[in-house]
Backbone as a chain_set.jsonl record, in Angstrom:
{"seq": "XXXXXXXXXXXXXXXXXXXXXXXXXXXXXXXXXXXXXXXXXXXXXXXXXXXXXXXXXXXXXXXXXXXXXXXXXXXXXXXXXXXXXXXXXXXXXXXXXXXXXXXXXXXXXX", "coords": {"N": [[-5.043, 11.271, 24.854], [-5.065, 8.187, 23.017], [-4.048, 4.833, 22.934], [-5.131, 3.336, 20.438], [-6.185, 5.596, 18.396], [-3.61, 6.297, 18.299], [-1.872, 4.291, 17.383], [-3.477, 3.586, 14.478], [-2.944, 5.617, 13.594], [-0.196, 5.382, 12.812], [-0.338, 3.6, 10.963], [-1.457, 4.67, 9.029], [0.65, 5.844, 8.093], [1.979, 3.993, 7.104], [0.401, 2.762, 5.081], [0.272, 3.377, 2.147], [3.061, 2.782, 1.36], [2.644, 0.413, 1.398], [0.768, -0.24, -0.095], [2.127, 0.221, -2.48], [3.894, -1.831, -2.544], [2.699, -4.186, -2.738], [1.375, -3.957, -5.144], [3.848, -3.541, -6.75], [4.747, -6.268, -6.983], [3.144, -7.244, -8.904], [0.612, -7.31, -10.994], [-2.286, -6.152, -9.468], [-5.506, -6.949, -8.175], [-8.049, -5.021, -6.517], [-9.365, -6.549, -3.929], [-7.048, -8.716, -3.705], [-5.411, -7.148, -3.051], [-6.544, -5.966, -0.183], [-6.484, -8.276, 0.588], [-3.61, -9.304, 1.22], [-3.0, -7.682, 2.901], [-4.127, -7.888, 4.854], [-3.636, -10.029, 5.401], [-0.761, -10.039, 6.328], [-1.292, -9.185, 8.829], [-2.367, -6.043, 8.689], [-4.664, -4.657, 8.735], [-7.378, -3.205, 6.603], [-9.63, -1.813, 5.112], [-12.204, -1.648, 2.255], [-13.079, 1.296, 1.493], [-11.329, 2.173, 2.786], [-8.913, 1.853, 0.832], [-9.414, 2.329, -1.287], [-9.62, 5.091, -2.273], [-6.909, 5.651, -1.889], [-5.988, 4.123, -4.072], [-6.695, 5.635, -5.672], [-5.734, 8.178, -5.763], [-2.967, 7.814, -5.59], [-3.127, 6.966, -8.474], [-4.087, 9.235, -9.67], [-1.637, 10.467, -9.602], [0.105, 9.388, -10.989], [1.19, 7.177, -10.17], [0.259, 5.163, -10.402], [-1.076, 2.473, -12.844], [-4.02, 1.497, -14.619], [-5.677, -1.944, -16.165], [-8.785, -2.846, -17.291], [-10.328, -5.851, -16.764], [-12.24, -8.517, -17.987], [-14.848, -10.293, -16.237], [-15.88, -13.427, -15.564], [-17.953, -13.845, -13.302], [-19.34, -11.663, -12.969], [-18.994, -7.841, -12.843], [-16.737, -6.476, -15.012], [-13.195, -6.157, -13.527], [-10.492, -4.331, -12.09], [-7.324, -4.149, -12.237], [-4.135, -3.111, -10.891], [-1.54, -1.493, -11.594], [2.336, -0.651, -11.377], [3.42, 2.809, -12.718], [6.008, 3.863, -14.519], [6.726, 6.268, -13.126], [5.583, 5.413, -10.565], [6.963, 3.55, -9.785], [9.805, 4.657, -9.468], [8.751, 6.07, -7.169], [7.912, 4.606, -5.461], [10.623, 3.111, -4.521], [11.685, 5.493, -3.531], [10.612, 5.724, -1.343], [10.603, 3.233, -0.183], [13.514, 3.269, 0.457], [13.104, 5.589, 2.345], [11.526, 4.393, 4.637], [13.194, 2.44, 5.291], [15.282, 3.939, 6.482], [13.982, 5.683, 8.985], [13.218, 2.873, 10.028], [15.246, 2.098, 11.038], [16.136, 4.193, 12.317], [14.488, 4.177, 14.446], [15.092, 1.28, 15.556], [17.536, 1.582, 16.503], [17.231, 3.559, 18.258], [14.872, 2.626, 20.125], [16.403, 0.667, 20.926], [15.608, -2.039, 19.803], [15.201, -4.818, 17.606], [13.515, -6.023, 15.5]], "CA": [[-4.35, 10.439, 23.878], [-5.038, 6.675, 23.696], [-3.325, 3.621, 22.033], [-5.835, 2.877, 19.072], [-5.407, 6.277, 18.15], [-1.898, 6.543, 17.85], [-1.853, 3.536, 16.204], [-4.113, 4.223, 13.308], [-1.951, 7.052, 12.929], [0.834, 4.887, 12.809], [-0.6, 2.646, 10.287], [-1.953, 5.003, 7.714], [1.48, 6.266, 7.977], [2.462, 3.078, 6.087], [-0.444, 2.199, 4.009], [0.622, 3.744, 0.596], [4.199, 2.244, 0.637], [2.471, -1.506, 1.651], [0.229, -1.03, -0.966], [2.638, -0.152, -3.499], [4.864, -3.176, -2.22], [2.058, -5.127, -3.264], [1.18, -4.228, -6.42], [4.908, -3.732, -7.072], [4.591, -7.777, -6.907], [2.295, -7.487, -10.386], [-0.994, -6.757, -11.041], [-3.21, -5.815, -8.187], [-7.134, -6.288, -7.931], [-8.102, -4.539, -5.387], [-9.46, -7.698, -3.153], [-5.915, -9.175, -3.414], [-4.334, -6.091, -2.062], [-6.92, -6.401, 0.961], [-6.229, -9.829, 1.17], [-2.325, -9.533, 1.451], [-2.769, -6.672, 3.733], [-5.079, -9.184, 6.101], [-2.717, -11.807, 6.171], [0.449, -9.551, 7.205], [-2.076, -8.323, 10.044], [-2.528, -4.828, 8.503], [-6.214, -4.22, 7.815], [-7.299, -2.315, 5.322], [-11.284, -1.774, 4.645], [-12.134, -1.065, 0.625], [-13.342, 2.368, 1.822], [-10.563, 3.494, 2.653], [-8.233, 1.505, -0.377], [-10.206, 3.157, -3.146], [-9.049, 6.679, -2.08], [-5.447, 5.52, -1.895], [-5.788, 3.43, -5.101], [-7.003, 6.92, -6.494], [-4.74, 9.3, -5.371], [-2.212, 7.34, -6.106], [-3.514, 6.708, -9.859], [-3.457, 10.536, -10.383], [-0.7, 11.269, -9.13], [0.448, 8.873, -11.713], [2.24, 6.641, -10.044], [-0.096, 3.702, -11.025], [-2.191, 2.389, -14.151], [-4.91, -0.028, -14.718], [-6.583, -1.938, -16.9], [-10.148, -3.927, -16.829], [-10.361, -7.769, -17.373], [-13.67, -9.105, -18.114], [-15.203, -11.262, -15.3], [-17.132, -14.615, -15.736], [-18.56, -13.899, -12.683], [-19.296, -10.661, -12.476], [-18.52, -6.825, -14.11], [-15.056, -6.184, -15.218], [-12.212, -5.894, -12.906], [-9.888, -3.188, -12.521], [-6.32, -4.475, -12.328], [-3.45, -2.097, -10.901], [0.206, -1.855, -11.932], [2.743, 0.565, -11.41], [4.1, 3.047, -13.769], [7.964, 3.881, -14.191], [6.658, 7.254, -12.149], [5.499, 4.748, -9.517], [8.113, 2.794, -9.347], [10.667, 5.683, -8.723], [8.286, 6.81, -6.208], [8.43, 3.347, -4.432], [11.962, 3.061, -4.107], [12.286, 6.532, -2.793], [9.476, 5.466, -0.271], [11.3, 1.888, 0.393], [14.879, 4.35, 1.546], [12.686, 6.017, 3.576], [11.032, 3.591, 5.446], [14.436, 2.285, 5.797], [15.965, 5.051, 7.179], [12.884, 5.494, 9.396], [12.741, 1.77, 10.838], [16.834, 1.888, 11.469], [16.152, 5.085, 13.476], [13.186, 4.124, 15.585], [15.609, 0.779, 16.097], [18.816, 2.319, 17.08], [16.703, 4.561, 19.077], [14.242, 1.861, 20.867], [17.099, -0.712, 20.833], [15.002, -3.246, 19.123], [15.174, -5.033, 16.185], [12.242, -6.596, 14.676]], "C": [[-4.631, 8.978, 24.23], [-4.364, 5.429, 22.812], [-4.14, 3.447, 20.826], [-5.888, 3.832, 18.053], [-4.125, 6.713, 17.519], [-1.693, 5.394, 16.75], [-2.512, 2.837, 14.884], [-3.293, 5.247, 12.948], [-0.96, 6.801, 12.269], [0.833, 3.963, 11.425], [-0.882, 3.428, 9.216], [-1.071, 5.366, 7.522], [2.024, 5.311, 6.253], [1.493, 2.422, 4.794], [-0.018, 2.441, 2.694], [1.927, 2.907, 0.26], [3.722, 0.856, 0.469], [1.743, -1.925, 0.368], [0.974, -1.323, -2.28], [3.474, -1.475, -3.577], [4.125, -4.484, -2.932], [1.792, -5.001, -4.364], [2.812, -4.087, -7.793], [5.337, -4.986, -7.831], [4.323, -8.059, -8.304], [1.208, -7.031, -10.542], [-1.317, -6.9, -9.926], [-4.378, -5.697, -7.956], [-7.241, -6.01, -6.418], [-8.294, -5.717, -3.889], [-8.459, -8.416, -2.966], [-5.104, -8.302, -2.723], [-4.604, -6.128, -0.469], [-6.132, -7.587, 1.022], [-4.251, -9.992, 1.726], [-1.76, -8.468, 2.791], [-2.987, -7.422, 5.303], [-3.8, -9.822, 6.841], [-1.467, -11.175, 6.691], [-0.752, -8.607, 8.627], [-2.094, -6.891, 10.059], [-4.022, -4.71, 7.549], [-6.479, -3.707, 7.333], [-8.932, -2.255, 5.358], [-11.253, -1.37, 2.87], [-12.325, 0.793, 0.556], [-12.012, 2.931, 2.259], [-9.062, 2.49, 1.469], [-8.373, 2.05, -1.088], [-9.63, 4.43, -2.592], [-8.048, 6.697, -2.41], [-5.496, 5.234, -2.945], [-5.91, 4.872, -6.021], [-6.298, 7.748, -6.644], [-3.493, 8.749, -5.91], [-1.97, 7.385, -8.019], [-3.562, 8.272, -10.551], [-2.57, 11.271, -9.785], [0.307, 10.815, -10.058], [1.337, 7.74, -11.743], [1.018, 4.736, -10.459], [-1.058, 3.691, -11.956], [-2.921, 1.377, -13.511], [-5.593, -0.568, -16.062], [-7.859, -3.127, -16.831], [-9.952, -5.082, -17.648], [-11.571, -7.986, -17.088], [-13.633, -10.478, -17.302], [-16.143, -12.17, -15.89], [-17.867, -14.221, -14.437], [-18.951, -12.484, -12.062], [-19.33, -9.289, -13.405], [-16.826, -6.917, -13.934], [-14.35, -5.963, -14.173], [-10.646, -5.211, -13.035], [-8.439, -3.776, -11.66], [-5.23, -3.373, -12.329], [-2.034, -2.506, -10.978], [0.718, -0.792, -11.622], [3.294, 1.395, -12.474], [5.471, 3.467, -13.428], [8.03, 5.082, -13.196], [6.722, 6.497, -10.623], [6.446, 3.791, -8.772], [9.031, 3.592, -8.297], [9.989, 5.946, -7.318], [8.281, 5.704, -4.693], [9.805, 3.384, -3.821], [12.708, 4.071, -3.131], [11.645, 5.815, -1.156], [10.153, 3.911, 0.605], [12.714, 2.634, 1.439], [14.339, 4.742, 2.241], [12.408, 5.602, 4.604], [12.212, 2.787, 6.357], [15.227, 2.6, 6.835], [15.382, 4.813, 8.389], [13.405, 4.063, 10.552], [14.485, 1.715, 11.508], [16.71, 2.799, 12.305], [15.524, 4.706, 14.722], [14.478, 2.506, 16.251], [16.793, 1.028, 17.07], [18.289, 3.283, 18.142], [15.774, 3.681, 20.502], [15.621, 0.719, 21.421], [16.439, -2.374, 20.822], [14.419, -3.483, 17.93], [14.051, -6.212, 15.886], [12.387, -7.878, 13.491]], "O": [[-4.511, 8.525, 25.368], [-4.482, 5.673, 21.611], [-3.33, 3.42, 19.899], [-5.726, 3.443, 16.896], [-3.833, 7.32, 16.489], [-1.423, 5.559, 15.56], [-2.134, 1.778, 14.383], [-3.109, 5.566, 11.773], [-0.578, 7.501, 11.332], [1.892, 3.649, 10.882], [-0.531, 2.875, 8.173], [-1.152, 5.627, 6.322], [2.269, 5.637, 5.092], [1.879, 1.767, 3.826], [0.042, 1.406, 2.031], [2.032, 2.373, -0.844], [4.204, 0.126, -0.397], [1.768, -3.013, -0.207], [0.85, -2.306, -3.011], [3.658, -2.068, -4.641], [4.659, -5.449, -3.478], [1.918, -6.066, -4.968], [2.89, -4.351, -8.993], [5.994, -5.009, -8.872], [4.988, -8.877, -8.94], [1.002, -5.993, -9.914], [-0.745, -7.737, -9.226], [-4.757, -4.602, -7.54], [-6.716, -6.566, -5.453], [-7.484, -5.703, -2.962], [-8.61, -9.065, -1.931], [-4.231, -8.635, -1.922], [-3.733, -6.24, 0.394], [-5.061, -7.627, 1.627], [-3.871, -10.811, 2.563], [-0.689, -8.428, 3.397], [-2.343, -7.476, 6.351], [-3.289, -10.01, 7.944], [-0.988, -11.812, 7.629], [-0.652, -7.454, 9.046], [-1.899, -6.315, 11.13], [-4.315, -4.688, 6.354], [-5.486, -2.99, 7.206], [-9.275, -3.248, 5.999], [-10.267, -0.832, 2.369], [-11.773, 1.467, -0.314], [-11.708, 4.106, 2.057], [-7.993, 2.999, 1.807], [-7.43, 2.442, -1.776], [-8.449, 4.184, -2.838], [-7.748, 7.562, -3.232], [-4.932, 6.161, -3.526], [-5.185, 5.055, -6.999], [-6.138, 8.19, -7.782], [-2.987, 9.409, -6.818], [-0.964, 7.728, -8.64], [-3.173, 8.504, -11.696], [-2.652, 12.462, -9.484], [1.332, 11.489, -10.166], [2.013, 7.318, -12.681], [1.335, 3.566, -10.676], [-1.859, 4.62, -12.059], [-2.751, 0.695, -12.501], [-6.006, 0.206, -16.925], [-7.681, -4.213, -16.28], [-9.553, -5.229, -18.804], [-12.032, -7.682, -15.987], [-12.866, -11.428, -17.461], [-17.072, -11.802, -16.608], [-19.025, -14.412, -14.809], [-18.88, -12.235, -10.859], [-19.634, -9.426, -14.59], [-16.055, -7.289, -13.05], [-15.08, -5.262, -13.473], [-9.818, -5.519, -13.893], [-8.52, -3.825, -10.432], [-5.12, -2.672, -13.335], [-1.5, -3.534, -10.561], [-0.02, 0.186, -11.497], [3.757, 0.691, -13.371], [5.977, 3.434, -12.307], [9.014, 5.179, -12.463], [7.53, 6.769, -9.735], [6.582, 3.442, -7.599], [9.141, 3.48, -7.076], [10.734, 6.028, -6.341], [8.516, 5.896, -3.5], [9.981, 3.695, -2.643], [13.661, 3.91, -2.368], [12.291, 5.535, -0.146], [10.1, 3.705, 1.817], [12.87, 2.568, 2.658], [14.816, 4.45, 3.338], [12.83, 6.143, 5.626], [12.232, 2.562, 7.568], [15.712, 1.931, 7.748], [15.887, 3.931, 9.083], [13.868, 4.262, 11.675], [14.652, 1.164, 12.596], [17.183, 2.449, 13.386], [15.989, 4.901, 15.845], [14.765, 2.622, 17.443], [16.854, 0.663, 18.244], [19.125, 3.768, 18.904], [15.958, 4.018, 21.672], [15.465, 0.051, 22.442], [16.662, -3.391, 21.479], [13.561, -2.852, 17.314], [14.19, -7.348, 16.34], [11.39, -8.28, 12.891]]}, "num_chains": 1, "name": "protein.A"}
């Protein structure tokens, strides 16, 4: 077992709720989701976003739709739907729950 490991483990744990958190926010091109992921020091690669963005998208919890680029091809813009939403919120209690345990349990609060 080694630390980088575990915590990759730890991290993909949270990837789906962070991303919905973000596109929760509003629209979501994908490069802004990286980018917000970056800057809270949770990396992300596109390789593995697009899977999530996918899975997610038929599972139904998010839409999209393309905006025509000046600089570029179209861009695919993600939102959530009222499925996704619900599915957030459950996912927000959880995490909740979750981070109050591991505190009450570590005795440290973050």
């Amino acid at each position: 077992m080694n630390i980088d490991n575990t915590a990759s483990q730890m991290r993909k744990g949270v990837l789906e709720f962070c991303i919905l958190s973000v596109i929760k926010l509003g629209e979501a091109y994908p490069s802004d989701i990286i980018d917000k992921m970056k800057a809270a020091n949770l990396n992300i690669l596109e390789g593995t976003l697009y899977p999530l963005l996918t899975r997610l998208k038929n599972a139904d919890f998010l839409t999209y739709r393309w905006v025509e680029s000046n600089s570029g091809p179209p861009r695919k813009y993600f939102s959530l739907t009222d499925k996704g939403a619900e599915f957030y919120k459950e996912l927000e209690s959880t995490w909740l729950e979750l981070a109050n345990a591991v505190e009450e349990i570590t005795g440290k609060k973050n």
